[in-house]
PLY file of the C-alpha trace (Angstrom):
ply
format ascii 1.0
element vertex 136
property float x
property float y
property float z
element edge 135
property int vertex1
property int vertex2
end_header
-97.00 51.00 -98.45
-96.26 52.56 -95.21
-93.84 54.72 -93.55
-91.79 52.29 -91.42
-89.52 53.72 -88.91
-87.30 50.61 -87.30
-85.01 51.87 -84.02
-83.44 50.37 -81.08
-85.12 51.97 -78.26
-86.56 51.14 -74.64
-88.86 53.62 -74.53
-92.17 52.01 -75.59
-95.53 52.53 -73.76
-96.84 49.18 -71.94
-100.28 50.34 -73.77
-98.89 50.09 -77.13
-97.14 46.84 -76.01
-100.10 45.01 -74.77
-102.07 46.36 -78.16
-99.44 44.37 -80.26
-99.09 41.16 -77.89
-103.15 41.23 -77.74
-103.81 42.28 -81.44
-101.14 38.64 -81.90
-103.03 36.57 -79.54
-99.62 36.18 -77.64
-100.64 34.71 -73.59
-97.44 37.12 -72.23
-100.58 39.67 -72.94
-101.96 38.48 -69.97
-98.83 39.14 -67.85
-98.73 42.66 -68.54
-96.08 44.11 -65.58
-94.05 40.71 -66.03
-93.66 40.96 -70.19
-93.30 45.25 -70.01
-90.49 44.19 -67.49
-88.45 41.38 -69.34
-88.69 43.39 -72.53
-86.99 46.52 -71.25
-84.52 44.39 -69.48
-83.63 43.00 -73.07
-80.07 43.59 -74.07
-81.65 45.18 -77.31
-85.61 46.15 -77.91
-86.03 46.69 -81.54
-89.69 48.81 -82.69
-91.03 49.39 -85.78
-93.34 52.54 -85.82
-95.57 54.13 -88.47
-95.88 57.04 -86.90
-97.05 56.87 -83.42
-98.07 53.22 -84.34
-96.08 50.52 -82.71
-96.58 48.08 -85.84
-93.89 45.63 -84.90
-90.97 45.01 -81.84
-88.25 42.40 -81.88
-86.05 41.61 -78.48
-82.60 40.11 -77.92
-81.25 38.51 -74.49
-77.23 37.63 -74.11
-74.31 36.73 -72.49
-72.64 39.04 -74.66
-69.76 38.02 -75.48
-71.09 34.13 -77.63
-74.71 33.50 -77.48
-77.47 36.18 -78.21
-81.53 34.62 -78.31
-84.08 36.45 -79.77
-87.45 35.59 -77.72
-89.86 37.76 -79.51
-90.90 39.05 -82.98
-93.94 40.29 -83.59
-95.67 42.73 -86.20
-99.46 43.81 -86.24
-101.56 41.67 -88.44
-102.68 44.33 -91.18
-98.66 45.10 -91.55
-97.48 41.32 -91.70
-95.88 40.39 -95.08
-94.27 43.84 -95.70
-90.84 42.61 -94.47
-90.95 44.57 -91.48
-90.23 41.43 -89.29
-87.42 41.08 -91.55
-85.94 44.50 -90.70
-86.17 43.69 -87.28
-84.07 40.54 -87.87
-81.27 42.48 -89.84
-80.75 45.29 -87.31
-79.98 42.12 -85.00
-77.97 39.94 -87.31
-75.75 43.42 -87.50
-75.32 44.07 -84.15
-75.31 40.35 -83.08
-72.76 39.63 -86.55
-69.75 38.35 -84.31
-71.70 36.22 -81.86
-71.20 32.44 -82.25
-75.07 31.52 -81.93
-77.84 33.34 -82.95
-80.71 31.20 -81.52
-84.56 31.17 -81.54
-87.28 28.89 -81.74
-89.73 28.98 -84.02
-92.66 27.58 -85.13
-95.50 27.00 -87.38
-95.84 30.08 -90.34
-93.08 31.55 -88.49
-90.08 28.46 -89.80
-90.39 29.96 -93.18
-90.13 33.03 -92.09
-87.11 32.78 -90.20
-85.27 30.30 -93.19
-85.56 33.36 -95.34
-83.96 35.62 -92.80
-80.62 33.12 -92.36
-81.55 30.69 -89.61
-81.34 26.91 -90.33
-82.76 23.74 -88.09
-80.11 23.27 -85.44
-79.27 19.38 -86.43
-81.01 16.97 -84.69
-81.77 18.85 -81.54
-85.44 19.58 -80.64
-86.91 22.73 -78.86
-88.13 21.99 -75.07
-89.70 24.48 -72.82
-91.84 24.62 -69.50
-94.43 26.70 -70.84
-96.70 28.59 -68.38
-99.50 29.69 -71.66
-102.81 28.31 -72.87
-102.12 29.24 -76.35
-99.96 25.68 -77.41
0 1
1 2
2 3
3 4
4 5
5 6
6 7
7 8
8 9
9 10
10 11
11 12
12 13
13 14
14 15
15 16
16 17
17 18
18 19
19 20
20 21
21 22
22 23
23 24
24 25
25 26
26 27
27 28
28 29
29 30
30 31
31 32
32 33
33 34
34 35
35 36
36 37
37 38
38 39
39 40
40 41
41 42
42 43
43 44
44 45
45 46
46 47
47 48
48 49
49 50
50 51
51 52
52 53
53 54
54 55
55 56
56 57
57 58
58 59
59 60
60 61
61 62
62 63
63 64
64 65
65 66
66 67
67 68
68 69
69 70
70 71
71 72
72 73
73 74
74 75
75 76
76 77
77 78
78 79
79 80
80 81
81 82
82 83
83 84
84 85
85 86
86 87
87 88
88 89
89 90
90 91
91 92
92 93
93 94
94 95
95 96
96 97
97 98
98 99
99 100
100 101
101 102
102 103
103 104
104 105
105 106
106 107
107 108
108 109
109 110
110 111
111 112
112 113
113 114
114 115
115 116
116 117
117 118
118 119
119 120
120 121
121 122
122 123
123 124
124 125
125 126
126 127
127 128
128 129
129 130
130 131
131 132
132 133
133 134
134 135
């Protein structure tokens, strides 16, 4: 078992960013400046660090006031499964608890996932995007 450190902070090296998009296989990875730049414009950046490790981040976006979207979760492979992912999602379901939506969109491995962290299918509506990777 590790030592996990989760925290709310912005100040993450784009190094240690693009080793955790890369080490996922996640395209932003390829848009370093542009995904560096949207996550410390995040209403809340969430890291998980064993020691000087970035092993995991979460981000939210808002309006702040009804609707909060959580755009990214990852955790390096060799820490997966440890339910660091899932302290990521708690620090944001507490400071998010009021909101009227909580919203993401997930897929594959990651729908169980997020079922055992609270979220549900939303009805009958369907995920669209204009997606600009190669990795769908």
């Amino acid at each position: 078992m590790y030592n996990i450190i989760i925290k709310e902070t912005k100040g993450i090296k784009k190094k240690d960013i693009l080793t955790l998009y890369e080490a996922n296989h996640w395209s932003s990875a390829h848009k370093p400046d542009a995904l560096y730049n949207a996550l410390m414009n995040s209403d809340s950046l969430v890291s998980a660090w064993d020691g000087s490790v970035l092993v995991g981040l979460g981000n939210a976006i808002t309006d702040g006031h009804l609707v909060v979207y959580y755009p990214h979760l990852l955790v390096l492979p060799d820490y997966q499964g440890q339910g660091i992912g899932k302290r990521i999602m708690e620090v944001f379901h507490e400071k998010y608890a009021g909101f009227h939506q909580q919203i993401l969109v997930a897929d594959g491995k990651a729908i169980n996932f997020y079922r055992q962290c609270g979220f549900e299918p939303a009805g009958d509506n369907q995920a669209m995007w204009i997606y600009q990777g190669e990795d769908y």
